[in-house]
C-alpha positions as CSV (number, residue, x, y, z in Angstrom):
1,X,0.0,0.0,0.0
2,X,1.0,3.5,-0.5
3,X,2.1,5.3,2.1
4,X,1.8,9.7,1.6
5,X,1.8,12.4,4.5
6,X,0.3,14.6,2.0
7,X,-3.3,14.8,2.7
8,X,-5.7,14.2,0.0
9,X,-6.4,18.1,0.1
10,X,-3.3,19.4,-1.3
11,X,-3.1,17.1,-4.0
12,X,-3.8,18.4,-7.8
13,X,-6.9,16.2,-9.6
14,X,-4.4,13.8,-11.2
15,X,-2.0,13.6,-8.5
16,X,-5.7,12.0,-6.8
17,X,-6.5,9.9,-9.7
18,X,-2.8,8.6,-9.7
19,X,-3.4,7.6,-5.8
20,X,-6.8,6.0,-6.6
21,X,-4.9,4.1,-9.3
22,X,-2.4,3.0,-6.6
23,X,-4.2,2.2,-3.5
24,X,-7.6,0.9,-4.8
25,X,-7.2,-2.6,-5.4
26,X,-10.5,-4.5,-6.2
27,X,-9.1,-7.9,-8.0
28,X,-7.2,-8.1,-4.7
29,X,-10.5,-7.3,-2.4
30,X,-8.5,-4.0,-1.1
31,X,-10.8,-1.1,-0.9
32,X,-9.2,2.5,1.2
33,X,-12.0,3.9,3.3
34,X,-11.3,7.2,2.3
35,X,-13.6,6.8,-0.8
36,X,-16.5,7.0,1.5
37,X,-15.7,10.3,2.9
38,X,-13.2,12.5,0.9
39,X,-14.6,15.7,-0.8
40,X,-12.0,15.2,-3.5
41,X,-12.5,12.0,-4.8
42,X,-16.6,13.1,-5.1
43,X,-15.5,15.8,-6.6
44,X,-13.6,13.7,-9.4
45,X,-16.9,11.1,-9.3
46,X,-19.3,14.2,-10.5
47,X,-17.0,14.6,-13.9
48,X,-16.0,11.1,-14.3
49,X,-19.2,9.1,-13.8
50,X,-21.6,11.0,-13.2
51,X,-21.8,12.9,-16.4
52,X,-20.1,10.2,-18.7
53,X,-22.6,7.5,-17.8
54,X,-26.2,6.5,-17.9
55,X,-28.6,7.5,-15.1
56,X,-31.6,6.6,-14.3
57,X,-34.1,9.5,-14.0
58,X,-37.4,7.8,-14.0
59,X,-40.3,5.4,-15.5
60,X,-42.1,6.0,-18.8
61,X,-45.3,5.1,-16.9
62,X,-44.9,8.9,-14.5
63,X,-45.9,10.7,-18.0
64,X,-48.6,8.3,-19.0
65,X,-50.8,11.2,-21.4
66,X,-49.9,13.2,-24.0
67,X,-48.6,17.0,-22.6
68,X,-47.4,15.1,-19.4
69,X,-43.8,16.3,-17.8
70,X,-42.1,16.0,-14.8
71,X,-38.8,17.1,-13.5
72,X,-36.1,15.3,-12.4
73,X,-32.2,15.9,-11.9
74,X,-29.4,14.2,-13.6
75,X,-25.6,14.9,-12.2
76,X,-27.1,18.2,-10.5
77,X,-28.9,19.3,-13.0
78,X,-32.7,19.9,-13.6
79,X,-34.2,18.4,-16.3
80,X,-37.6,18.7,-17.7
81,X,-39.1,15.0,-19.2
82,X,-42.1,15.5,-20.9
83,X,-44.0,13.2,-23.4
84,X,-45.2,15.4,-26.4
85,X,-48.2,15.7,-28.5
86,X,-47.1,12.7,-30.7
87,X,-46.1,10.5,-27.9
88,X,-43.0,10.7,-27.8
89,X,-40.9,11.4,-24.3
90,X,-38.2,14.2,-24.6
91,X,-36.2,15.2,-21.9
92,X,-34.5,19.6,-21.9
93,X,-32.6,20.7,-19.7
94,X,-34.7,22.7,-17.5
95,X,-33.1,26.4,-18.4
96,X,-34.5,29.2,-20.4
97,X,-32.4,30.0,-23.3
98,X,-32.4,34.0,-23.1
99,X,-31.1,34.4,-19.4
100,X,-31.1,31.0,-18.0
101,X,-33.6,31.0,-15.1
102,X,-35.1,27.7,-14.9
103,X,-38.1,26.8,-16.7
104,X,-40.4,24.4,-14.4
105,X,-40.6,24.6,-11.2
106,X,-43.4,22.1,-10.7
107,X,-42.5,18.6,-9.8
108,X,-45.3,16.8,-12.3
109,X,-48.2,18.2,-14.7
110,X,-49.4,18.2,-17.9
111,X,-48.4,21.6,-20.3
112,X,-48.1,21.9,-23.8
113,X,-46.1,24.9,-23.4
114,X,-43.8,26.1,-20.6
115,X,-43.5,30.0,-20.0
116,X,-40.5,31.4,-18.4
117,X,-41.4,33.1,-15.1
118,X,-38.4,35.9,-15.3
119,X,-39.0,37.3,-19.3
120,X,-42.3,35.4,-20.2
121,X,-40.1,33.4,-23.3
122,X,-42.5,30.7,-24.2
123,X,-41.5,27.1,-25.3
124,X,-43.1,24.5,-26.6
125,X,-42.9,20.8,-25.1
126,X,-41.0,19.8,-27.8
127,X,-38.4,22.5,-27.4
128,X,-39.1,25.2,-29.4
129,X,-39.2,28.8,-28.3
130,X,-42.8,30.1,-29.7
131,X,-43.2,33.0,-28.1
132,X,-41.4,36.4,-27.0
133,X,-43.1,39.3,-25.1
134,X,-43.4,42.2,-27.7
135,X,-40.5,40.2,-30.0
136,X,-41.1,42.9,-33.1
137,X,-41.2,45.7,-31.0
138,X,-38.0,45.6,-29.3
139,X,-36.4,43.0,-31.4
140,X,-37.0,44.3,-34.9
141,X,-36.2,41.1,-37.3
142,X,-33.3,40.3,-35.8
143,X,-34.2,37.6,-33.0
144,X,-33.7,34.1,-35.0
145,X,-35.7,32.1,-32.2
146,X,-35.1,28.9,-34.1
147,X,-31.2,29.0,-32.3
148,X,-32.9,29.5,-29.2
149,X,-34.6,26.1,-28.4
150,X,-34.2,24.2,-25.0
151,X,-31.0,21.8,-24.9
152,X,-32.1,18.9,-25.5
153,X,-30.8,16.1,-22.7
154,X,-30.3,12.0,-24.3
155,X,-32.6,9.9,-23.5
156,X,-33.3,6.2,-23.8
157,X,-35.4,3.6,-22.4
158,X,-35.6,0.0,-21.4
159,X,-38.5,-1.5,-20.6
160,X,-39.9,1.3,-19.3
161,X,-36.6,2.1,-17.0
162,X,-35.2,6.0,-18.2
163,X,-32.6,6.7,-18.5
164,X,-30.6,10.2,-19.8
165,X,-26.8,11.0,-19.7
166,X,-25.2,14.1,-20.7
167,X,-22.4,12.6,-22.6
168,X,-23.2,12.8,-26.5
169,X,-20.5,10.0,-27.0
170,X,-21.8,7.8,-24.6
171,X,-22.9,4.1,-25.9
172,X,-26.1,3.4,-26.9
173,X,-28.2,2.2,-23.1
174,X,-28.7,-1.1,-24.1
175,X,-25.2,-1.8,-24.6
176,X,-23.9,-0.1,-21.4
177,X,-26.8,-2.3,-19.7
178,X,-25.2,-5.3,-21.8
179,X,-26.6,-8.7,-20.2
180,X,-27.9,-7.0,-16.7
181,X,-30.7,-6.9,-18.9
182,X,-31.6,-10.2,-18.8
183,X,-32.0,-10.0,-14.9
184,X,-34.3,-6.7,-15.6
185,X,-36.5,-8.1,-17.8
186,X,-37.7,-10.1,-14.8
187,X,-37.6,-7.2,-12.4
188,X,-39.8,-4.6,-14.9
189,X,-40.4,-6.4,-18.1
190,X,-42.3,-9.9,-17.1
191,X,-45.5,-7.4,-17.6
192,X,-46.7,-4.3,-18.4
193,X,-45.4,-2.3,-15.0
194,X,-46.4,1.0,-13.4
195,X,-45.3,3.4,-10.9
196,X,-47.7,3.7,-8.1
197,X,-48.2,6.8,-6.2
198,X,-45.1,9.3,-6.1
199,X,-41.5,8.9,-5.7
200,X,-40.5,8.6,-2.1
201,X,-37.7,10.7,-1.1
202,X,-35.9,11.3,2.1
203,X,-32.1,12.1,2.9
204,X,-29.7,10.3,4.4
205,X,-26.1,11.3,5.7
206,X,-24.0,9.3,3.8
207,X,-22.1,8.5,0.8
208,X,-23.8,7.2,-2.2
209,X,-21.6,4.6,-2.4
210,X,-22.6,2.7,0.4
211,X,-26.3,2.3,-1.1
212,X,-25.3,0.6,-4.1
213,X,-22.1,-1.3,-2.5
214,X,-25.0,-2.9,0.0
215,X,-27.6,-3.5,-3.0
216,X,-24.9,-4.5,-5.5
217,X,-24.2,-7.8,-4.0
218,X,-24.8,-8.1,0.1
219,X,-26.7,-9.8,1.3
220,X,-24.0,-11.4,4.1
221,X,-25.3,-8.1,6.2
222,X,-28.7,-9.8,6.3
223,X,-27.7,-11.9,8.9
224,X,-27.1,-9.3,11.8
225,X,-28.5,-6.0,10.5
226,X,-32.1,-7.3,9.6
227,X,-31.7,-10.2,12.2
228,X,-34.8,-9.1,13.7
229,X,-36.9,-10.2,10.7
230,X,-35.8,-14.4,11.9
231,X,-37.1,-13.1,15.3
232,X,-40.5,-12.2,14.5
233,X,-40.9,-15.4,12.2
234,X,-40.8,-13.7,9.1
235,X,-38.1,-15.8,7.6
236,X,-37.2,-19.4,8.7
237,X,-34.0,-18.3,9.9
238,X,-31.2,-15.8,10.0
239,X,-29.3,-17.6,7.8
240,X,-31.9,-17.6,5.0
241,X,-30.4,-15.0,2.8
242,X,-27.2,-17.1,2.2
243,X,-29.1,-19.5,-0.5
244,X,-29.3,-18.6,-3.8
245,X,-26.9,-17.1,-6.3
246,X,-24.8,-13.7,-6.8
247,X,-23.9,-12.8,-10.7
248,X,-22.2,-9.7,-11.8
249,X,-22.0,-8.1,-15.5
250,X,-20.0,-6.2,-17.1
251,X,-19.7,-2.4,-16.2
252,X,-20.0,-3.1,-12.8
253,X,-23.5,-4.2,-12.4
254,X,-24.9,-7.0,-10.5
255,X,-27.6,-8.5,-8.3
256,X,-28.4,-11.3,-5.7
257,X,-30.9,-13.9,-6.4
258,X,-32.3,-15.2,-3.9
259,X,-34.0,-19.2,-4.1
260,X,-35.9,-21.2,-3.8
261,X,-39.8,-20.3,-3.2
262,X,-42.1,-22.4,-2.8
263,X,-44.3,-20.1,-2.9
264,X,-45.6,-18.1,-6.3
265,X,-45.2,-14.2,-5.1
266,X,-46.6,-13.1,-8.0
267,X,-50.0,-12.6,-9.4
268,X,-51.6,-16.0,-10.3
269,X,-53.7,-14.4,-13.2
270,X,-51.3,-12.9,-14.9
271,X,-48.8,-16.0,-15.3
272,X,-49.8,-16.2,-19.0
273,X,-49.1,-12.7,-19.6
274,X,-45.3,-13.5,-17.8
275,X,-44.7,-16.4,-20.0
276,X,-45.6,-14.2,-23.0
277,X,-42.8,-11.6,-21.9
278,X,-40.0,-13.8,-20.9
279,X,-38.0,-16.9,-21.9
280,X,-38.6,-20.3,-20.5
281,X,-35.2,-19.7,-18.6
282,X,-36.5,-16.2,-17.1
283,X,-40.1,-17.9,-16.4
284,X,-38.6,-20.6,-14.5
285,X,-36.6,-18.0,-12.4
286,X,-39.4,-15.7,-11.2
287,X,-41.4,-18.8,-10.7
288,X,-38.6,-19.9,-7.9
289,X,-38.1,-16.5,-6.6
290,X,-37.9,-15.5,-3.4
291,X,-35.8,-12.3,-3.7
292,X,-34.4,-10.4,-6.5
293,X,-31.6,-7.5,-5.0
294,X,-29.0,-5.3,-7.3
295,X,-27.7,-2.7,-8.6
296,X,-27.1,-1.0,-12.3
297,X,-24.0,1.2,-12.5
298,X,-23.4,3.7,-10.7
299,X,-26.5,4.3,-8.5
300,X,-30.0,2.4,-9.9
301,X,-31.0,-0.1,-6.9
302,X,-33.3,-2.9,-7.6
303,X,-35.6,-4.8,-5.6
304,X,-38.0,-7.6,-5.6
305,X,-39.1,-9.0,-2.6
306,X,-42.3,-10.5,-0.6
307,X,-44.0,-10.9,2.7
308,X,-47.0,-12.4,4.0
309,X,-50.2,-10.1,3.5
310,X,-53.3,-12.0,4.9
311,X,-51.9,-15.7,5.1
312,X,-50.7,-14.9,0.9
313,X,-47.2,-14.3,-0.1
314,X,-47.1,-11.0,-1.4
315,X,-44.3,-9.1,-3.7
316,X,-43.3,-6.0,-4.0
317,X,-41.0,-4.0,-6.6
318,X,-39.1,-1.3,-6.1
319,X,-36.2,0.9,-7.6
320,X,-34.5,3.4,-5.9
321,X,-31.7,6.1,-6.7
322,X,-28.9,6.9,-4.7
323,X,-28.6,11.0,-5.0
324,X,-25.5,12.1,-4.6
325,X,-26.1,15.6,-3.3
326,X,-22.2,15.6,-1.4
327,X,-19.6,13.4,-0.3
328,X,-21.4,12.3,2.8
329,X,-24.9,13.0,1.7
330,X,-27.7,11.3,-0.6
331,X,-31.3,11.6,-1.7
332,X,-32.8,8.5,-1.8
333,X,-35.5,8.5,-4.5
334,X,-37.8,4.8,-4.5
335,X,-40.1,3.9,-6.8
336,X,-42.5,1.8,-6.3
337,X,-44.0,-0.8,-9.2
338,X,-47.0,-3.4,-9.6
339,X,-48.4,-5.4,-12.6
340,X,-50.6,-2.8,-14.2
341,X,-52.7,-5.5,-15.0
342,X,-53.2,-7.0,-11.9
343,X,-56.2,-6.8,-9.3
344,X,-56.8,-3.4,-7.3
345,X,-56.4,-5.5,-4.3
346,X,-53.1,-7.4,-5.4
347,X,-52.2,-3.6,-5.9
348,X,-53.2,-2.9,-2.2
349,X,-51.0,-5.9,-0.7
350,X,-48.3,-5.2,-2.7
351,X,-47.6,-1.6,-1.9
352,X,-48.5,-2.9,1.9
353,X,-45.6,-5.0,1.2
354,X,-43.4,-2.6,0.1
355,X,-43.9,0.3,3.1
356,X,-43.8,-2.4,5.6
357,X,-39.7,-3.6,4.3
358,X,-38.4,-1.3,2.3
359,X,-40.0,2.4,2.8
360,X,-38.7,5.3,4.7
361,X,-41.0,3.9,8.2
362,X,-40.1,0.1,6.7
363,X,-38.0,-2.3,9.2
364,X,-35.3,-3.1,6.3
365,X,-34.8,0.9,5.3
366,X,-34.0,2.1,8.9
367,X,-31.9,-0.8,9.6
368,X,-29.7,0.2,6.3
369,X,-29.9,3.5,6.8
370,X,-28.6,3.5,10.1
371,X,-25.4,1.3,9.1
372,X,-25.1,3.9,5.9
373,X,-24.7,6.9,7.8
374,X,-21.8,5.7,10.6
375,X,-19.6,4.1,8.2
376,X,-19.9,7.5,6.1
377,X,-19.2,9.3,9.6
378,X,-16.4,6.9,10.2
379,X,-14.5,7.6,6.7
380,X,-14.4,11.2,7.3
381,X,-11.6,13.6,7.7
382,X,-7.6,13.1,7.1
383,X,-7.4,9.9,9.2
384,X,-8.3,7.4,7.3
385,X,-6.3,8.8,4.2
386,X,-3.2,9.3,6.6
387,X,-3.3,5.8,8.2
388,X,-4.2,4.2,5.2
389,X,-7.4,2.6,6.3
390,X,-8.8,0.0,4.0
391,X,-11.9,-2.3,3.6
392,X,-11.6,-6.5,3.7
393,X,-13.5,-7.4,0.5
394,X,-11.4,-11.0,0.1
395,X,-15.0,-13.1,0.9
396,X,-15.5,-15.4,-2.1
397,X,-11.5,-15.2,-3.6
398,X,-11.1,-18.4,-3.3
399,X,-14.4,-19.6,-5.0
400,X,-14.8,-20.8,-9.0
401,X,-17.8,-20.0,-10.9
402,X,-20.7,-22.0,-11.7
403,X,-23.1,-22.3,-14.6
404,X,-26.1,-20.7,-14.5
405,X,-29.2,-20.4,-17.0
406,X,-29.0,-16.4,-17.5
407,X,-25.9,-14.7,-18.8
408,X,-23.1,-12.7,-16.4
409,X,-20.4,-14.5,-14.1
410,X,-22.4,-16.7,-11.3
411,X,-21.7,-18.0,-7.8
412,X,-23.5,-20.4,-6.4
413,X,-24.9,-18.8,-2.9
414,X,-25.3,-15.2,-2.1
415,X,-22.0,-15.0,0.6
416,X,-19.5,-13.2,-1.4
417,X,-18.2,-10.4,-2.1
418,X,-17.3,-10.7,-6.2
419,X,-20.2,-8.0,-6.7
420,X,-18.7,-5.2,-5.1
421,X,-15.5,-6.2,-6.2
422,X,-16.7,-6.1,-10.0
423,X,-18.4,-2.4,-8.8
424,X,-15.3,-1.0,-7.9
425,X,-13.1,-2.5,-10.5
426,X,-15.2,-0.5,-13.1
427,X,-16.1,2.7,-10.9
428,X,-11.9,2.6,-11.3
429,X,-11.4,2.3,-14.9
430,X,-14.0,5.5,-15.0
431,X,-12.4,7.4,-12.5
432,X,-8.5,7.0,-13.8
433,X,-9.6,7.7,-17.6
């Protein structure tokens, strides 16, 4: 390890990209704490993930009608999603062309036109300025409004999932998804899904980090953090979230699957409409499901999970965002999904489901939140940099993969740590570009 009494502070940017490349270590399972809680190396994150990669900004199903928008952020910035009079969903940056004040300051509604509150500049939905207070008067002929149209933010979808990156080079999504996308066909494409209610969103003092690390592949934590749940009797035991399988993909994504079930969590009615979507091979996975946990690169948390609602095993879906709003703060944005075709009162159970584990007032969400915010605390200041602190992620070195019927590299239980080792060996490659 290397050893510097020059704290991280007083380093230029590559001098801290030159350490990274030095002292994080992921084939070898060595991960320095000061990740978690250095300004600097956020700092570095913003330019070299954040606005080079895909992130997800919401679901198609929020702008259901024609003239529907809603804004969202995306690396700090506002955007404005909208779905236009043809259909199709757009996504601006949320900034008036003539002095920059920003456009929308409504979370959701339906507008063909949005009017800037400062000048009264009028745009369209699909990005055309329209309108100017008094244009002849004071502009003459000289105001070409054609070069004034919102920028225009890229956006592309998967199954519903949105997703919008400011880098104009950037891959096309499904190729930076690559085979995760197998594993999300099952989480948002075995039906037609939708969002129900609004985003929940509540802060959290800690690094973003730590949400997708747990998500991405741990579900060793299970054991001790959420050992209550083996104590009530909602699962057989405390070790019941060792069975199963971990598999990771390229560009650091990757996910925990949890089996067997004996138990059909899903909608009964709708199984012909799941066949329909997915392959035999993805069928027979969400038929033997009993949890589904991951994460896609850099900060897009999945979930599928279920309890019992009224003697009936129950599941619920969820994704949720990881905001990084500073190096030891985070928004975290959940949405929740259900079959849209399924019964009102499946719909009622499920979302029953979901606030009982995995909302803000949930027994799983406090539980994490609470580990999330001391080992941001504990990764704060020069210490950790100085003393060259580090993180054991050895667990599952010594194992071989196995086969599995879906794509990606696959272990055969859920006790290792080859997920967030496969995280950070791409967050690296970005960060030392």
């Amino acid at each position: 390890m290397i050893k510097t009494d020059k704290p991280l502070e007083e380093m230029s940017k590559r001098q801290v990209v030159n350490h990274l490349y030095d002292t994080v270590k992921p084939e070898e399972g060595v991960i320095p704490a000061y990740l978690l809680g250095d300004p600097k190396v956020y700092e570095i994150e913003h330019e070299k993930v954040f606005l080079k990669t895909w992130v997800f900004v919401g679901h198609e199903s929020e702008v259901p009608n024609k003239g529907d928008f809603m804004t969202r952020e995306l690396a700090g910035y506002s955007l404005i999603i909208t779905r236009d009079g043809e259909g199709e969903i757009r996504a601006f940056y949320n900034m008036c062309t003539h002095r920059g004040m920003k456009l929308c300051r409504a979370d959701k509604g339906n507008k063909s036109m949005f009017t800037c509150p400062y000048h009264g500049f009028n745009f369209k939905n699909t990005g055309e300025l329209v309108g100017v207070p008094l244009q002849k008067d004071i502009y003459g002929g000289t105001l070409d409004r054609t070069t004034m149209g919102l920028h225009k933010v890229k956006l592309e979808s998967y199954k519903g999932l949105l997703f919008g990156t400011w880098n104009e080079d950037a891959e096309p999504l499904e190729d930076f998804l690559g085979d995760i996308r197998w594993y999300l066909d099952i989480l948002v494409g075995r039906a037609e899904m939708e969002v129900i209610g609004v985003p929940q969103r509540f802060v959290v003092s800690s690094n973003w980090k730590v949400g997708s690390d747990n998500f991405v592949g741990d579900s060793y934590h299970t054991m001790v953090t959420h050992g209550s749940i083996a104590k009530l009797g909602m699962v057989p035991s405390a070790t019941y979230s060792k069975r199963g399988f971990q598999i990771h993909t390229e560009n650091g994504h990757g996910l925990n699957l949890g089996t067997p079930n004996p138990d059909f969590a899903f909608p009964e009615e709708l199984k012909a409409e799941f066949k329909s979507n997915l392959s035999v091979e993805q069928y027979g996975v969400l038929s033997n499901l009993k949890n589904m946990i991951g994460n896609v690169f850099p900060n897009l948390s999945f979930l599928i999970s279920h309890t019992k609602i009224k003697d009936q095993f129950i599941s619920n879906t969820s994704v949720r965002m990881w905001r990084p709003i500073g190096h030891n703060k985070m928004e975290v944005i959940a949405w929740m999904l259900v079959e849209k075709n399924a019964s009102q009162d499946w719909k009622d159970r499920s979302r029953d489901s979901f606030i009982l584990t995995f909302s803000p007032s949930g027994i799983f969400e406090q539980d994490d939140t609470e580990v999330f915010t001391d080992i941001t605390e504990a990764a704060q200041g020069p210490m950790p940099f100085l003393k060259n602190l580090t993180y054991n992620y050895t667990m599952g070195l010594h194992r071989e993969p196995v086969e599995f019927v879906g794509p990606g590299v696959a272990y055969d239980d859920k006790f290792t740590e080859a997920s967030q080792r496969n995280f950070y060996k791409y967050w690296l490659e970005l960060m030392t570009k």
